[in-house]
NUGUSE-588806 format. One record per residue (C-alpha): residue number from 1; residue in three letters; x, z, y negated. Coordinates in steps of 0.5 Angstrom, whole numbers, plus 500, padded with zeros to 3 digits. Layout:
BEGIN
<node><papa>NUM</papa><zake>ALA</zake><X>X</X><Z>Z</Z><Y>Y</Y></node>
...
END
This chain:
BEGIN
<node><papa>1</papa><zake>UNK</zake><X>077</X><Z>922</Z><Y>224</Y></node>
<node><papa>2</papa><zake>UNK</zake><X>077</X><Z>928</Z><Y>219</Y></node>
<node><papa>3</papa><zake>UNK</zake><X>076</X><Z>923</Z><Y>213</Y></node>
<node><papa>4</papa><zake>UNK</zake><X>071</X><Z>918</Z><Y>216</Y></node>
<node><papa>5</papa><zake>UNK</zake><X>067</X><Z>924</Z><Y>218</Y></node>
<node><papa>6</papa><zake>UNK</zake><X>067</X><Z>927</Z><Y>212</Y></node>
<node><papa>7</papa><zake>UNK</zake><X>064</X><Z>921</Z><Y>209</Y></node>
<node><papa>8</papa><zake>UNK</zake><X>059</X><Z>919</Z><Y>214</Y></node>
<node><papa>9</papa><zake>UNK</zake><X>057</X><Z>926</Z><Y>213</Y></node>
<node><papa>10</papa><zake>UNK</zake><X>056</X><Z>926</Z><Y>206</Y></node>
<node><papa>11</papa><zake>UNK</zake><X>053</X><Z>919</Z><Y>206</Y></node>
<node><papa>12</papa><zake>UNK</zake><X>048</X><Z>919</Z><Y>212</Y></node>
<node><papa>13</papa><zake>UNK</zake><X>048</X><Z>926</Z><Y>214</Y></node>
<node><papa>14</papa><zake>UNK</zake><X>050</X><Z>931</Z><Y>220</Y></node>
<node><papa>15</papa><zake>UNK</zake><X>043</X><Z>928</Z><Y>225</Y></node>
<node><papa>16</papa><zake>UNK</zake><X>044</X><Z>921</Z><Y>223</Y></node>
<node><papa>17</papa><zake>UNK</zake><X>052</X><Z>920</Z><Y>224</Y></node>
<node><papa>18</papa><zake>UNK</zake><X>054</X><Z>918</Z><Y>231</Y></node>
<node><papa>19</papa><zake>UNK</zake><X>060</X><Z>921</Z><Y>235</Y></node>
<node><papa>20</papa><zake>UNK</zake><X>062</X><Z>912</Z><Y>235</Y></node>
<node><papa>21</papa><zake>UNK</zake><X>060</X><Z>910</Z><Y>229</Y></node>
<node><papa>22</papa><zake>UNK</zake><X>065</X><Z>916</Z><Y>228</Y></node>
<node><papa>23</papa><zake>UNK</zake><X>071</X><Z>913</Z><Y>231</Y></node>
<node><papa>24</papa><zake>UNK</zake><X>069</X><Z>906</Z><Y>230</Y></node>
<node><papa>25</papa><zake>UNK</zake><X>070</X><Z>909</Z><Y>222</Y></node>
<node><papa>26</papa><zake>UNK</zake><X>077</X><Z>912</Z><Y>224</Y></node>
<node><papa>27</papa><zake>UNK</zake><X>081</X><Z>908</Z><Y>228</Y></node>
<node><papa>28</papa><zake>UNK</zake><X>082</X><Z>913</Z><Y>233</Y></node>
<node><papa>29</papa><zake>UNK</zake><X>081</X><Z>911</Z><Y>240</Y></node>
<node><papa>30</papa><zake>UNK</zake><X>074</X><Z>914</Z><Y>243</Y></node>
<node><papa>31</papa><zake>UNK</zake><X>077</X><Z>919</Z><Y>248</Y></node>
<node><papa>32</papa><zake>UNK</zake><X>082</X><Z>922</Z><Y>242</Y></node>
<node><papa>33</papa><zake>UNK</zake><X>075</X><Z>925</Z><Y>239</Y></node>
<node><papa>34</papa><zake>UNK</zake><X>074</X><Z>930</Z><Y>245</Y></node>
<node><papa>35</papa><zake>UNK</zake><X>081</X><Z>931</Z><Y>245</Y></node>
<node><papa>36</papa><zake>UNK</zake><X>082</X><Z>934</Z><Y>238</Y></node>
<node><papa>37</papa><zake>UNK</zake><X>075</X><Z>936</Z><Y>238</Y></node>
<node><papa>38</papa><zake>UNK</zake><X>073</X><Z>939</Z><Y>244</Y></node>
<node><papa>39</papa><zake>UNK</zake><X>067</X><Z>941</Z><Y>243</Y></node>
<node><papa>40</papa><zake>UNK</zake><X>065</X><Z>935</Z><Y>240</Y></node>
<node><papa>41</papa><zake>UNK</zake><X>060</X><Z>933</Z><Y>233</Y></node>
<node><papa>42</papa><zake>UNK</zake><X>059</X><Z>940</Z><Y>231</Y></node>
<node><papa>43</papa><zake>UNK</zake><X>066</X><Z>943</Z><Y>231</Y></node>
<node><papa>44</papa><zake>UNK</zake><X>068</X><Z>936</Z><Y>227</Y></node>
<node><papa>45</papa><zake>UNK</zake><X>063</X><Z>938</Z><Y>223</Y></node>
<node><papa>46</papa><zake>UNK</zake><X>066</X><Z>945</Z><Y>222</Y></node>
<node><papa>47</papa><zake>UNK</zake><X>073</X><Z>942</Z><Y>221</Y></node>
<node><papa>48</papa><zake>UNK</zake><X>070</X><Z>937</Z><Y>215</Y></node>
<node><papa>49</papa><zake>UNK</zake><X>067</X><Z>943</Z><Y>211</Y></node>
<node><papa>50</papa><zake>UNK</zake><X>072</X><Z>947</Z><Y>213</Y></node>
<node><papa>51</papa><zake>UNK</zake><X>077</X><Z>942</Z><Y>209</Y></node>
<node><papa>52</papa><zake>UNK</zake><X>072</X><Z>938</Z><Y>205</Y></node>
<node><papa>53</papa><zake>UNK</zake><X>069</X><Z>944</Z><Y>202</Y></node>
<node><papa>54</papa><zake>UNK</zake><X>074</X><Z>948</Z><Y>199</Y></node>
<node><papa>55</papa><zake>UNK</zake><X>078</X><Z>941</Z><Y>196</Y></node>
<node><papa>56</papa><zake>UNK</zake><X>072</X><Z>940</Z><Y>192</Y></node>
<node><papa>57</papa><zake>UNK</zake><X>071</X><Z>946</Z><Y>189</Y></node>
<node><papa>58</papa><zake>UNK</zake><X>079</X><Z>946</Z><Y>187</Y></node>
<node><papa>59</papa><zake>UNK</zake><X>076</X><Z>939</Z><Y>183</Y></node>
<node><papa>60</papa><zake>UNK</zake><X>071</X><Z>943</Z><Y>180</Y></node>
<node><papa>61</papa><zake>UNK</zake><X>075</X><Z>949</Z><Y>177</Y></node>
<node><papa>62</papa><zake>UNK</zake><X>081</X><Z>943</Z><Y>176</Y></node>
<node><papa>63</papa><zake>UNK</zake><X>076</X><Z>940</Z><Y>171</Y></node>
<node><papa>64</papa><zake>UNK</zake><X>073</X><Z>946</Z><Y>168</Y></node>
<node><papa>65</papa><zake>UNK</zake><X>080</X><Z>947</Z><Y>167</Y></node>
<node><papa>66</papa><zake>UNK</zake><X>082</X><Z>941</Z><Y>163</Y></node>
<node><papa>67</papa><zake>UNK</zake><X>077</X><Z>944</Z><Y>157</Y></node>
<node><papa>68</papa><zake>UNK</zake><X>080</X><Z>950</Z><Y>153</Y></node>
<node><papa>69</papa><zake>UNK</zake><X>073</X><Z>951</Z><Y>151</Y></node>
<node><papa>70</papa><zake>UNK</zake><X>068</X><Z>953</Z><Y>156</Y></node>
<node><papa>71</papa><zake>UNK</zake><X>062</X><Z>949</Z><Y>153</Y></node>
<node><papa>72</papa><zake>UNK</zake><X>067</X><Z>943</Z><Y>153</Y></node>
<node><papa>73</papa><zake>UNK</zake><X>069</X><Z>944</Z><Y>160</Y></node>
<node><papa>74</papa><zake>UNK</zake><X>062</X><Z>946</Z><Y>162</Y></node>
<node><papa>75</papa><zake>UNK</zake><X>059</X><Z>939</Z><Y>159</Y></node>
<node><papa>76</papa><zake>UNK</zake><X>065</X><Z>935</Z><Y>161</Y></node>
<node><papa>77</papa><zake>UNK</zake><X>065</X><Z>937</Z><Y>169</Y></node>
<node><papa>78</papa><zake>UNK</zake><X>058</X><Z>935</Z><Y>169</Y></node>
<node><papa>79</papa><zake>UNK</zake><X>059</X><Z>928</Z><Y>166</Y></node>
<node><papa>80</papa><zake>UNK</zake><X>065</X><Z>928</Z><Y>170</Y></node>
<node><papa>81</papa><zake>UNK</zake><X>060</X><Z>928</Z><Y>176</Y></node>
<node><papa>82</papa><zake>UNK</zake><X>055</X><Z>924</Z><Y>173</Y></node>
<node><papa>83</papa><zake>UNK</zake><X>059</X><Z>918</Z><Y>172</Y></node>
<node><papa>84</papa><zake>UNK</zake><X>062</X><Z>920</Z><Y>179</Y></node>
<node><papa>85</papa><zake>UNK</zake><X>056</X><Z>919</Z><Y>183</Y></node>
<node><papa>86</papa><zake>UNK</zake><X>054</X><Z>913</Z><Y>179</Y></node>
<node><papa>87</papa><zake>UNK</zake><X>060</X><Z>911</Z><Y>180</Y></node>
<node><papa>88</papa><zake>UNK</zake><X>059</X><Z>911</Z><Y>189</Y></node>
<node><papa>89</papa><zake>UNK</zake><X>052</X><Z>907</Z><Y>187</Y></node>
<node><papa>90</papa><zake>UNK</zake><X>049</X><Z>915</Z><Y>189</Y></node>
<node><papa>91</papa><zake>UNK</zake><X>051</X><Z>916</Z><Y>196</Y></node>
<node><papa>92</papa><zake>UNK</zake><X>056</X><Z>921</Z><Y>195</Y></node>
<node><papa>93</papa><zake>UNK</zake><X>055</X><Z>927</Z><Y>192</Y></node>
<node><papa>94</papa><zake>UNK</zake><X>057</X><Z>934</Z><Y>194</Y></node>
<node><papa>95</papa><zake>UNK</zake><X>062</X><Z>935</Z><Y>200</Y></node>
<node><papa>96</papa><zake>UNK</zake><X>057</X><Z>939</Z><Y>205</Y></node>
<node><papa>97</papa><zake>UNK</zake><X>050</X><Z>940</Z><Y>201</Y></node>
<node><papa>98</papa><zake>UNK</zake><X>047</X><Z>934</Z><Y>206</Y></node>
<node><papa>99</papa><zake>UNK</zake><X>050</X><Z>938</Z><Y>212</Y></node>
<node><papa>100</papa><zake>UNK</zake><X>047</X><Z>945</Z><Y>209</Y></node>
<node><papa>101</papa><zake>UNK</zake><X>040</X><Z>942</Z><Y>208</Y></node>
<node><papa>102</papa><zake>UNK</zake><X>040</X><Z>939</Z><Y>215</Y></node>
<node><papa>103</papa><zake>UNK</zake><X>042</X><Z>945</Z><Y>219</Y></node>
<node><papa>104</papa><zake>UNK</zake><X>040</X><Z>951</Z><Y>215</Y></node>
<node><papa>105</papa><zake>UNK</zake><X>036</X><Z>952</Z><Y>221</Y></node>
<node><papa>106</papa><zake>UNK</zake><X>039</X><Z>949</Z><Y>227</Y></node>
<node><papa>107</papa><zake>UNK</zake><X>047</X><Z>950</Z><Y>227</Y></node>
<node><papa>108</papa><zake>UNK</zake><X>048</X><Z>957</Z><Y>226</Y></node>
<node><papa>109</papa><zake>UNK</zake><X>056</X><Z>956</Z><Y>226</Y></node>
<node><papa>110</papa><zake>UNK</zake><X>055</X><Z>950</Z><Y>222</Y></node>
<node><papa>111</papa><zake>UNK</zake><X>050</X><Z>954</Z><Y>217</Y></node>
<node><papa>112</papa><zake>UNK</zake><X>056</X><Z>960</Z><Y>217</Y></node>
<node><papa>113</papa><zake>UNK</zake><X>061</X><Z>955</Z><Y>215</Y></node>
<node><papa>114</papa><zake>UNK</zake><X>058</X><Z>952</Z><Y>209</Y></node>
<node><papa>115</papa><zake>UNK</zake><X>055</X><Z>959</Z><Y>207</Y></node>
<node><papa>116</papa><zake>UNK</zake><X>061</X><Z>961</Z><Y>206</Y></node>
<node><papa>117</papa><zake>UNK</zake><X>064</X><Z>955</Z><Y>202</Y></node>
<node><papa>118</papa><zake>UNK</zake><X>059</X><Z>956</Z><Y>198</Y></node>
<node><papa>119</papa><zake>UNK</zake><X>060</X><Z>964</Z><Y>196</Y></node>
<node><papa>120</papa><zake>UNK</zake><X>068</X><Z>962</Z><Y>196</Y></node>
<node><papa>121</papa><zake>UNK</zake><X>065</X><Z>957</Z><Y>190</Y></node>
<node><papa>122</papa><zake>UNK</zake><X>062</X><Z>962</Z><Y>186</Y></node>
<node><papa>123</papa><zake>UNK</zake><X>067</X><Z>967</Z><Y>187</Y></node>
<node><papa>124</papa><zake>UNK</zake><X>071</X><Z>961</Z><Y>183</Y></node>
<node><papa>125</papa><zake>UNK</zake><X>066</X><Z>959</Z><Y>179</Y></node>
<node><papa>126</papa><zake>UNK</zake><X>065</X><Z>968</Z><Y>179</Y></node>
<node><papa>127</papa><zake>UNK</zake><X>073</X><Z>968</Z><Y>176</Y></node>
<node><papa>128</papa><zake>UNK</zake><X>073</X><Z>962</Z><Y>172</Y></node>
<node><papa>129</papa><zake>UNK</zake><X>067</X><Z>964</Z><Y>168</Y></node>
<node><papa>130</papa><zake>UNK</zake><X>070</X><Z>972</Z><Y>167</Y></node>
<node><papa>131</papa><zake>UNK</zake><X>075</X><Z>969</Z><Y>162</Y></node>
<node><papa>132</papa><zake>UNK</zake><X>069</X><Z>968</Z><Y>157</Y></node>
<node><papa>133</papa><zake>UNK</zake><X>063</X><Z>973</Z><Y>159</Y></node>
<node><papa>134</papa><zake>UNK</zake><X>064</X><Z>981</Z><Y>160</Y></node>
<node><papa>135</papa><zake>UNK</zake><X>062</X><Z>983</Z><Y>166</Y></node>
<node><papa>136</papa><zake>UNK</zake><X>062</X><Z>981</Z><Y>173</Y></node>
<node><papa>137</papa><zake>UNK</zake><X>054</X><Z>981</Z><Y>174</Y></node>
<node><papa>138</papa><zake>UNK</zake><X>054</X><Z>976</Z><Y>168</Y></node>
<node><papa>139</papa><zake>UNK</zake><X>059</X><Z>971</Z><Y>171</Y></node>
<node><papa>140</papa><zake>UNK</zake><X>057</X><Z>971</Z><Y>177</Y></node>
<node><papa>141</papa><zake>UNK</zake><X>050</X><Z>970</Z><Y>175</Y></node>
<node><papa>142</papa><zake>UNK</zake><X>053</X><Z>964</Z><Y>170</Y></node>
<node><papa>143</papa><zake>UNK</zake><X>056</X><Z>961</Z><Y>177</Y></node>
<node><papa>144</papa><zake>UNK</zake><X>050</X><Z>962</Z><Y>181</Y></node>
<node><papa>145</papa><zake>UNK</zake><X>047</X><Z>958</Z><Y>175</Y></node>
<node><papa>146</papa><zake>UNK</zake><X>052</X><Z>953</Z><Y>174</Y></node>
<node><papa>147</papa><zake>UNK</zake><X>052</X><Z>951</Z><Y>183</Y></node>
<node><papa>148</papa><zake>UNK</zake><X>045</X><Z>951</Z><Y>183</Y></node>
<node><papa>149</papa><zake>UNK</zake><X>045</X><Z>947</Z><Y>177</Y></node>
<node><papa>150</papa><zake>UNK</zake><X>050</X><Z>942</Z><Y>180</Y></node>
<node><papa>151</papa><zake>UNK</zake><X>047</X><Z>942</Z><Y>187</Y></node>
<node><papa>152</papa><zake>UNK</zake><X>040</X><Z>940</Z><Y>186</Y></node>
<node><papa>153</papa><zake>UNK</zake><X>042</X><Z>936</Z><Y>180</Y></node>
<node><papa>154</papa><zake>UNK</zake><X>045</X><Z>931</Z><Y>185</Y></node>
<node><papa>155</papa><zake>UNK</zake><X>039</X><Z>931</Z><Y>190</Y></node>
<node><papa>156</papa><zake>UNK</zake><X>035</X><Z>929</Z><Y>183</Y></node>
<node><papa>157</papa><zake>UNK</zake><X>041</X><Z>924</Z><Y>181</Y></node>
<node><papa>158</papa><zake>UNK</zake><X>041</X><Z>921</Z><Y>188</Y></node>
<node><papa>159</papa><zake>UNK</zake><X>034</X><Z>921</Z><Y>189</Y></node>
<node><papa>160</papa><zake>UNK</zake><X>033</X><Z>917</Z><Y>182</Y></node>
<node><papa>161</papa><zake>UNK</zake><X>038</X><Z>914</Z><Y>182</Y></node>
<node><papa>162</papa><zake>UNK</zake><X>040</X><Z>915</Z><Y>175</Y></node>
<node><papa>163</papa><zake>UNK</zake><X>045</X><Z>920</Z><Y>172</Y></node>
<node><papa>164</papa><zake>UNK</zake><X>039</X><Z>924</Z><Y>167</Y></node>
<node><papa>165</papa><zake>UNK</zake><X>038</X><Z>930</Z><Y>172</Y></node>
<node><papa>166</papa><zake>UNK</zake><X>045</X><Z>932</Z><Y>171</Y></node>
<node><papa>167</papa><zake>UNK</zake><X>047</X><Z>930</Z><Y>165</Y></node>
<node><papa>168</papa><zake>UNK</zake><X>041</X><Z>935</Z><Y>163</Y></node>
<node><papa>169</papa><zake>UNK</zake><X>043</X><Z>940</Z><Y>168</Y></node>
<node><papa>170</papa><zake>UNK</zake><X>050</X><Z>940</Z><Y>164</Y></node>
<node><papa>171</papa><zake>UNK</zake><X>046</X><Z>941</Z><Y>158</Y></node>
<node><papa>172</papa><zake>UNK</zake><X>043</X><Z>947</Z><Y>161</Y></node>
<node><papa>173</papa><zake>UNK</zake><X>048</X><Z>950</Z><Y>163</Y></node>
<node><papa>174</papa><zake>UNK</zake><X>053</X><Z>949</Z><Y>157</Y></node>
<node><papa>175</papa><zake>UNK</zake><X>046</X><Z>952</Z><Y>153</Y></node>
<node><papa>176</papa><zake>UNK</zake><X>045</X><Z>959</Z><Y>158</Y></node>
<node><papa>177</papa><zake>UNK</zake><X>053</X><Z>959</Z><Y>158</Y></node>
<node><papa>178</papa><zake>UNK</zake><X>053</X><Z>959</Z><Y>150</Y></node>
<node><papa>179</papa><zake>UNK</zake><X>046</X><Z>964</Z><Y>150</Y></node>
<node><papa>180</papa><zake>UNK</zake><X>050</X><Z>969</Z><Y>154</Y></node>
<node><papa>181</papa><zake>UNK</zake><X>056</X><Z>968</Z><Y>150</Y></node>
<node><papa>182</papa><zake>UNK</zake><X>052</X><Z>969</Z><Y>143</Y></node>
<node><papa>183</papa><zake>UNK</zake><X>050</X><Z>976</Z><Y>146</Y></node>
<node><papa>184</papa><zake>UNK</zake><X>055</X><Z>979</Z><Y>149</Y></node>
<node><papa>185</papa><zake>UNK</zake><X>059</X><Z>977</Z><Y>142</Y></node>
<node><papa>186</papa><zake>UNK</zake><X>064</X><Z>972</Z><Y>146</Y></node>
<node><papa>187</papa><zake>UNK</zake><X>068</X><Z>967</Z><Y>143</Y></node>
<node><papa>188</papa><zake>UNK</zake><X>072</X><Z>962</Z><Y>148</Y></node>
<node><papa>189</papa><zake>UNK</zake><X>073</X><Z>957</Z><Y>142</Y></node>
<node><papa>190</papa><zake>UNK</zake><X>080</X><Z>957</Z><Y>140</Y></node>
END
């Protein structure tokens, strides 16, 4: 259940998923929704970004991960993302995005849930970009950057219908990632 609703999530959003259409995804006998779920579509919905969420932001680190150098791996996980999303027909992007838009305002368990994914993404990407850039202030200003580069990009990308706003957002963030580095007279090449 946790997988199909994770990908009607992602791909219609909290609002226009149904607890059936759920079910119908998953295999599972309807009654077992309420049995392992008891407070229904939204305590589904905190499981599944509560499970979806922290598995992608260990693929993005995986990815920056596989580069030496920060520059490459920067321009590779956005590539990466753009043939991935390319690769879905530009319905499936990020995890729990389409969920944070829909009830910033609405859920506040849920609104809760997907903030505090978000902040374990930046306290990685936080990490992960320390290794290069002196200072935590610089690092975790790099990752804000890197996140909202990547998010919005796939709002861009799936409304487009083409990879060129993250490719461009890649470029950005390898350029900003460089820029600080320069300053800072930061090497991360080999």
């Amino acid at each position: 259940m946790l997988a199909a609703a994770g990908r009607l999530f992602r791909l219609q959003g909290y609002a226009g998923t149904g607890l059936k259409q759920i079910v119908s995804e998953s295999g599972a006998p309807y009654g077992s929704i309420y049995h392992f779920f008891p407070n229904g579509k939204e305590q589904l919905a905190h499981e599944v970004i509560r499970t979806s969420g922290p598995e992608y932001g260990r693929l993005v680190l995986m990815l920056l991960n596989s580069r030496a150098d920060p520059l490459a791996a920067l321009e590779f996980a956005f590539r990466q993302a753009a043939e991935d999303l390319a690769g879905t027909d530009y319905a499936d992007a990020c995890p729990i995005a389409t969920i944070a838009l829909e009830v910033a305002n609405t859920s506040e368990t849920l609104r809760v849930a997907t903030a505090e994914v978000f902040a374990d993404w930046v306290d990685g990407a936080t990490a992960w970009f320390g290794r290069f850039v002196p200072g935590d202030e610089q690092a975790k200003m790099l990752a804000f950057a890197m996140i909202s580069m990547l998010e919005g990009a796939f709002v861009l990308s799936r409304a487009a219908r083409s990879t060129d706003p993250l490719l461009a957002a890649g470029k950005a963030i390898v350029d900003l990632t460089g820029n600080v580095m320069r300053q800072s007279n930061v090497s991360g090449r080999p």
